[in-house]
C-alpha positions as CSV (number, residue, x, y, z in Angstrom):
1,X,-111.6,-67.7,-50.5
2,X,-113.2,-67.0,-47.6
3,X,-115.8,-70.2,-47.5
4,X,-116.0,-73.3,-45.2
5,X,-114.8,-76.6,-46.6
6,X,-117.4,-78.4,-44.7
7,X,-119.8,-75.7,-45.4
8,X,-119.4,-76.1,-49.3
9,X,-119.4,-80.0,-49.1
10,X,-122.4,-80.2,-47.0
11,X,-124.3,-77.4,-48.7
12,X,-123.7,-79.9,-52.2
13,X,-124.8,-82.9,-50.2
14,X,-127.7,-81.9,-49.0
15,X,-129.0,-82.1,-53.1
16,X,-129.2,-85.8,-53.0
17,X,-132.9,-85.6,-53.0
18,X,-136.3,-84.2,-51.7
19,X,-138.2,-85.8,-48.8
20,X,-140.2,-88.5,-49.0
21,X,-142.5,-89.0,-45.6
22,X,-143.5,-92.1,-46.2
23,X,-140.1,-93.5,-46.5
24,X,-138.2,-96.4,-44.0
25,X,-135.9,-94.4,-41.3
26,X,-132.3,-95.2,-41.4
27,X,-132.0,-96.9,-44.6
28,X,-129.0,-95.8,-46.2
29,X,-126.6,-95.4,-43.2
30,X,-125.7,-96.9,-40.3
31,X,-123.3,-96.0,-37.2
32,X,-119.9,-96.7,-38.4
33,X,-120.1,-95.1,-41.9
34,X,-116.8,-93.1,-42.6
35,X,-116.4,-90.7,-45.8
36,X,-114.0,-88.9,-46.6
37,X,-113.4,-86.4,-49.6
38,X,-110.6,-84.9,-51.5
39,X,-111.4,-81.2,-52.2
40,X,-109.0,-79.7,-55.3
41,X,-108.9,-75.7,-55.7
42,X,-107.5,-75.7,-59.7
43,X,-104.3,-78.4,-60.0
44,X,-103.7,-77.8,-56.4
45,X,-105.2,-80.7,-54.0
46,X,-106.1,-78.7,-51.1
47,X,-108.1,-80.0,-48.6
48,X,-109.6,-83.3,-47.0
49,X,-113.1,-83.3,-44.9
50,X,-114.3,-86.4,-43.4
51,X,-118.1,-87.4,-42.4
52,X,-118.5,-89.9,-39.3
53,X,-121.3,-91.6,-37.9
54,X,-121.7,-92.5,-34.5
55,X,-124.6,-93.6,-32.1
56,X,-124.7,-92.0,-29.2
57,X,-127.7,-90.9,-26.3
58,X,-128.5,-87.3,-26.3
59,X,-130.4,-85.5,-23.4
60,X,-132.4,-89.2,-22.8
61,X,-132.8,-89.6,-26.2
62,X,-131.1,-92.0,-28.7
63,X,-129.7,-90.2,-31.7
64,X,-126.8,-90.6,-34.1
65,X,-123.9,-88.2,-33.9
66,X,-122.3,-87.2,-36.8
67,X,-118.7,-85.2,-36.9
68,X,-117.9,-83.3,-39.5
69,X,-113.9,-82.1,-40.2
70,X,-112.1,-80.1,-43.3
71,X,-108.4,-79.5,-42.9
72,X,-106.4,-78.2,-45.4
73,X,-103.3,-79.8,-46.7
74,X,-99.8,-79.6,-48.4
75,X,-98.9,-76.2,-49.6
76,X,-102.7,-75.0,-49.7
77,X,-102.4,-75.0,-45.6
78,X,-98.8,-72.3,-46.1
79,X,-101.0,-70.0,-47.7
80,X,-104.5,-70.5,-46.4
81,X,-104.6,-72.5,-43.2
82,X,-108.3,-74.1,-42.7
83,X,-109.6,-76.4,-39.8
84,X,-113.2,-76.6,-39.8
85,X,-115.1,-79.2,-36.7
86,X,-119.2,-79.2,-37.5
87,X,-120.9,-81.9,-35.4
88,X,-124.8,-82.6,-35.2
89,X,-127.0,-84.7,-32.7
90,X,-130.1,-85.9,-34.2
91,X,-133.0,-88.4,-33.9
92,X,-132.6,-92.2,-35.0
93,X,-136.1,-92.1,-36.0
94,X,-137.0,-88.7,-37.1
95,X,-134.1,-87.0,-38.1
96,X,-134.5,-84.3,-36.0
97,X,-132.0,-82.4,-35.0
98,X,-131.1,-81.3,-31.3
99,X,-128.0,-79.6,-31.0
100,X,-125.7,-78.3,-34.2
101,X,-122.0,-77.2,-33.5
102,X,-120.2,-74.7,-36.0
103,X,-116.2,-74.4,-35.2
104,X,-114.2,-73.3,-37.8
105,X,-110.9,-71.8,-38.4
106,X,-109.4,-70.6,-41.8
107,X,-107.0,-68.2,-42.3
108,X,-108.0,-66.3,-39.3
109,X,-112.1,-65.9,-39.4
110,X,-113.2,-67.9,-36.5
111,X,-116.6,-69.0,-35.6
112,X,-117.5,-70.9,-33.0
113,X,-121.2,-71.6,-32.7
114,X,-123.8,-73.7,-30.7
115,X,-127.7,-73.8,-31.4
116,X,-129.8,-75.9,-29.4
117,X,-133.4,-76.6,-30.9
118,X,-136.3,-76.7,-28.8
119,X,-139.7,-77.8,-30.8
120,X,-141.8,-76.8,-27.9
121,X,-141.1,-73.5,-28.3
122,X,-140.5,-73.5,-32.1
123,X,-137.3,-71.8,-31.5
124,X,-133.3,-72.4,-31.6
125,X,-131.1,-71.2,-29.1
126,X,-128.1,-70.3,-30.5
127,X,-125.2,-70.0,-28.4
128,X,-122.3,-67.5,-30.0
129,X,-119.4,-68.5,-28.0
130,X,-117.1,-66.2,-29.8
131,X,-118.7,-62.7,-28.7
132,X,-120.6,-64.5,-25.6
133,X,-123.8,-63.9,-26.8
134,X,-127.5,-66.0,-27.1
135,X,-130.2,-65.3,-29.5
136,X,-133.0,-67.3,-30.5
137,X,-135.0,-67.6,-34.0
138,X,-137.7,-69.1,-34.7
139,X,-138.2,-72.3,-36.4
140,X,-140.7,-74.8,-37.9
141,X,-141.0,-78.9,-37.5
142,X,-139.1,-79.4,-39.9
143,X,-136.0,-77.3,-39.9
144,X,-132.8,-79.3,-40.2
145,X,-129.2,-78.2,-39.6
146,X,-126.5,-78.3,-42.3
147,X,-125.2,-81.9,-41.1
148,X,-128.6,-83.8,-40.4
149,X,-130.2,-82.5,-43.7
150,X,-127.8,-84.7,-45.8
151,X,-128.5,-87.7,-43.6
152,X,-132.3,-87.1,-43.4
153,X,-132.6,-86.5,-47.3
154,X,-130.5,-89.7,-47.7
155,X,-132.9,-91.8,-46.2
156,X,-136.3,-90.1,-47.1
157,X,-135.9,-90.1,-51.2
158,X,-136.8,-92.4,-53.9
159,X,-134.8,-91.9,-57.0
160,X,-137.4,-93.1,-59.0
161,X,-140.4,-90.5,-58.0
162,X,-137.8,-87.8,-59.3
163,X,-138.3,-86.4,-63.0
164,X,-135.9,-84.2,-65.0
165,X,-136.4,-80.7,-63.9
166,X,-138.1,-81.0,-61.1
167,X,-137.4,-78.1,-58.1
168,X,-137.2,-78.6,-54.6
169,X,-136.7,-76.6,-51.4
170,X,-135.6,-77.2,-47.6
171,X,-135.4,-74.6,-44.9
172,X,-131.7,-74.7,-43.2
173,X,-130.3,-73.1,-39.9
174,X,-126.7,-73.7,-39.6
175,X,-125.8,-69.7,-38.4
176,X,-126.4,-67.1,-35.9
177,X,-128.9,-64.6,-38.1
178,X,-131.5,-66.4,-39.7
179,X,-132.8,-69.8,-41.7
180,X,-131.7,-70.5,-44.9
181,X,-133.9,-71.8,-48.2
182,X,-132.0,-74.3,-50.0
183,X,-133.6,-75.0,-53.4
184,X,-131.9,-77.7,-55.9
185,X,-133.1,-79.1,-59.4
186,X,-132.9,-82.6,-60.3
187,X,-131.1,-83.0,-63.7
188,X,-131.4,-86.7,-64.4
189,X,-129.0,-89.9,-64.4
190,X,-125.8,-90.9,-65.6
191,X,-122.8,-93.1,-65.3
192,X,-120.0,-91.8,-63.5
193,X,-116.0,-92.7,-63.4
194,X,-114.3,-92.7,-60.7
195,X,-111.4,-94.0,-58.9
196,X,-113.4,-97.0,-57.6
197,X,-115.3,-97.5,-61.1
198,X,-118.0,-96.4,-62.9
199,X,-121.0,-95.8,-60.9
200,X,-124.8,-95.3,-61.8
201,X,-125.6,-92.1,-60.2
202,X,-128.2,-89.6,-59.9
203,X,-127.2,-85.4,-61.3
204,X,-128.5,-82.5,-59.1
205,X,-127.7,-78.8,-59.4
206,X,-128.1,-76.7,-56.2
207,X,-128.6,-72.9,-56.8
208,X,-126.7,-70.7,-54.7
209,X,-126.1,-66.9,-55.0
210,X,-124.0,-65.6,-57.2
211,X,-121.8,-63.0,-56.4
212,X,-118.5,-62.9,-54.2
213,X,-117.6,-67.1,-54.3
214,X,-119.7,-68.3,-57.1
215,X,-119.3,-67.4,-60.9
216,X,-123.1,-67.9,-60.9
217,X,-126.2,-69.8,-59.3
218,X,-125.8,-72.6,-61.4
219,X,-122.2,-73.0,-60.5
220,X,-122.3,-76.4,-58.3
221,X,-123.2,-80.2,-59.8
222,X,-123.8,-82.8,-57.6
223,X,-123.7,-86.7,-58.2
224,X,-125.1,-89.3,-55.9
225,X,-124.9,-92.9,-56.3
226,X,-127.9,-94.1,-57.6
227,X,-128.1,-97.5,-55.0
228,X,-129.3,-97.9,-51.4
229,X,-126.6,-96.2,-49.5
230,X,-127.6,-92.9,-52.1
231,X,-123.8,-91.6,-51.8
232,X,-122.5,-88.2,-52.5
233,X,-119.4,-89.1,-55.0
234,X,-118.6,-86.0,-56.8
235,X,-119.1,-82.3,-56.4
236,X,-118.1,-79.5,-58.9
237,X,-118.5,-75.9,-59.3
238,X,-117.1,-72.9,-60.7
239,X,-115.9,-70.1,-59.0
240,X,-115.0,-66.1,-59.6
241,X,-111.9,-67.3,-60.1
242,X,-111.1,-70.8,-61.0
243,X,-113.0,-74.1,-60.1
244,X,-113.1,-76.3,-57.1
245,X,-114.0,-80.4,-57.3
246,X,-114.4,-82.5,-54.4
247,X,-114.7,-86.5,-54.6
248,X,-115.5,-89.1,-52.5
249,X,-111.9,-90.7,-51.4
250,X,-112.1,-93.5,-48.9
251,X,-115.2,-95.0,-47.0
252,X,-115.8,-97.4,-44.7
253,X,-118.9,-99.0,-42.9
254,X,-121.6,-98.5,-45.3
255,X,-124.9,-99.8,-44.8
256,X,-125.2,-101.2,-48.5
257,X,-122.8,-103.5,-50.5
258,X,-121.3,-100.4,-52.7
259,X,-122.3,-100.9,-57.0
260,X,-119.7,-100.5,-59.6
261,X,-121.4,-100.6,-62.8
262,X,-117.7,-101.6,-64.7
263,X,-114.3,-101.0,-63.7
């Protein structure tokens, strides 16, 4: 299955919500905030990825720095090896995002990407280390990468402007070809159980395309933590052949005191 871990996490993450303008910056993370996730392919547990946040200066400019890593593990790795490294520099205020790295490993397809954005221009550089090559595409204000769009939703969304139904859309550029439209739905609330409790959460479904991974384009469900740190806990979705789940493992650092409903 030839599909990044990080790539599938982050693509379900980034359904935690719509944007909100008006909201306060950097309200459900801070610097120090460690997730990681436990990805299992059928009975087998195959993978781990792991999201850190740092705070760094980029280029004169004070951003946070988040690394992204998926490994795979145990006797998954003998038959499919997988390292994946995503990083992305971007604002502490706006979100922006300034410099997105794509390096990834598995099974033999390698990429190994760089794109620089540049708002002045409206464009991204991207920088194709693998083949040696530069290309630019344009872009708007509000583009975001694969990493900062799951940290820039997460602190521009309130959970209770969202109705059932309701359809939203985000413009992505996390390759070397073109932008990509991310559209999600909003399915409503519910209690979740997992391995720290049952937790309120918010349902999403993103829509992807159906065809060589995915069984269909309502494969994935999403669910968020419906409190202030507005955390991606569980990701499903069925596949051509068989299923993949991901949950939220371990953390550390969080912003917000973490709400179990019951244990």
């Amino acid at each position: 299955m030839r599909t990044c871990i990080l790539t599938f996490i982050t693509c379900c993450l980034l359904s935690t919500a719509h944007a909100q303008r008006d909201a306060t910056h950097n309200n459900a993370f801070a610097a120090g905030e460690w997730l990681q996730y436990r990805v299992h392919y059928g009975i087998f547990n195959a993978s781990y990825a792991t999201l850190e946040v740092k705070e760094e200066h980029f280029e004169g400019k004070q951003v946070f720095h988040v690394i992204g890593t998926g490994r795979t593990t145990g006797l998954a790795r003998l038959f499919f090896k997988v390292d994946d490294n995503y990083e992305s520099y971007f604002d502490k205020d706006s979100g922006r995002p300034y410099r997105f790295i794509r390096q990834i490993d598995e099974g033999g397809y390698t990429k190994d990407l760089q794109i620089d954005f540049d708002y002045a221009s409206g464009q991204a550089v991207v920088h194709n280390k693998k083949h040696q090559k530069t290309t630019t595409i344009p872009v708007n204000n509000d583009i975001q990468d694969l990493l900062s769009a799951v940290y820039y939703l997460r602190n521009h969304y309130k959970s209770e402007d969202m109705q059932e139904g309701l359809e939203k859309e985000l413009d992505l550029l996390y390759d070397d070809d073109k932008t990509f439209k991310f559209k999600l739905k909003f399915l409503g609330k519910e209690v979740l159980k997992t391995k720290f409790g049952k937790i309120s959460c918010i349902k999403f479904r993103p829509y992807v395309q159906a065809g060589r991974v995915f069984k269909e384009k309502e494969s994935l469900t999403l669910w968020v933590s419906d409190d202030d740190n507005k955390l991606p806990l569980r990701i499903k979705a069925d596949l051509r052949v068989g299923s993949i789940k991901a949950d939220l493992e371990a953390f550390k650092g969080l912003k917000h005191q973490f709400k179990v409903v019951a244990d």
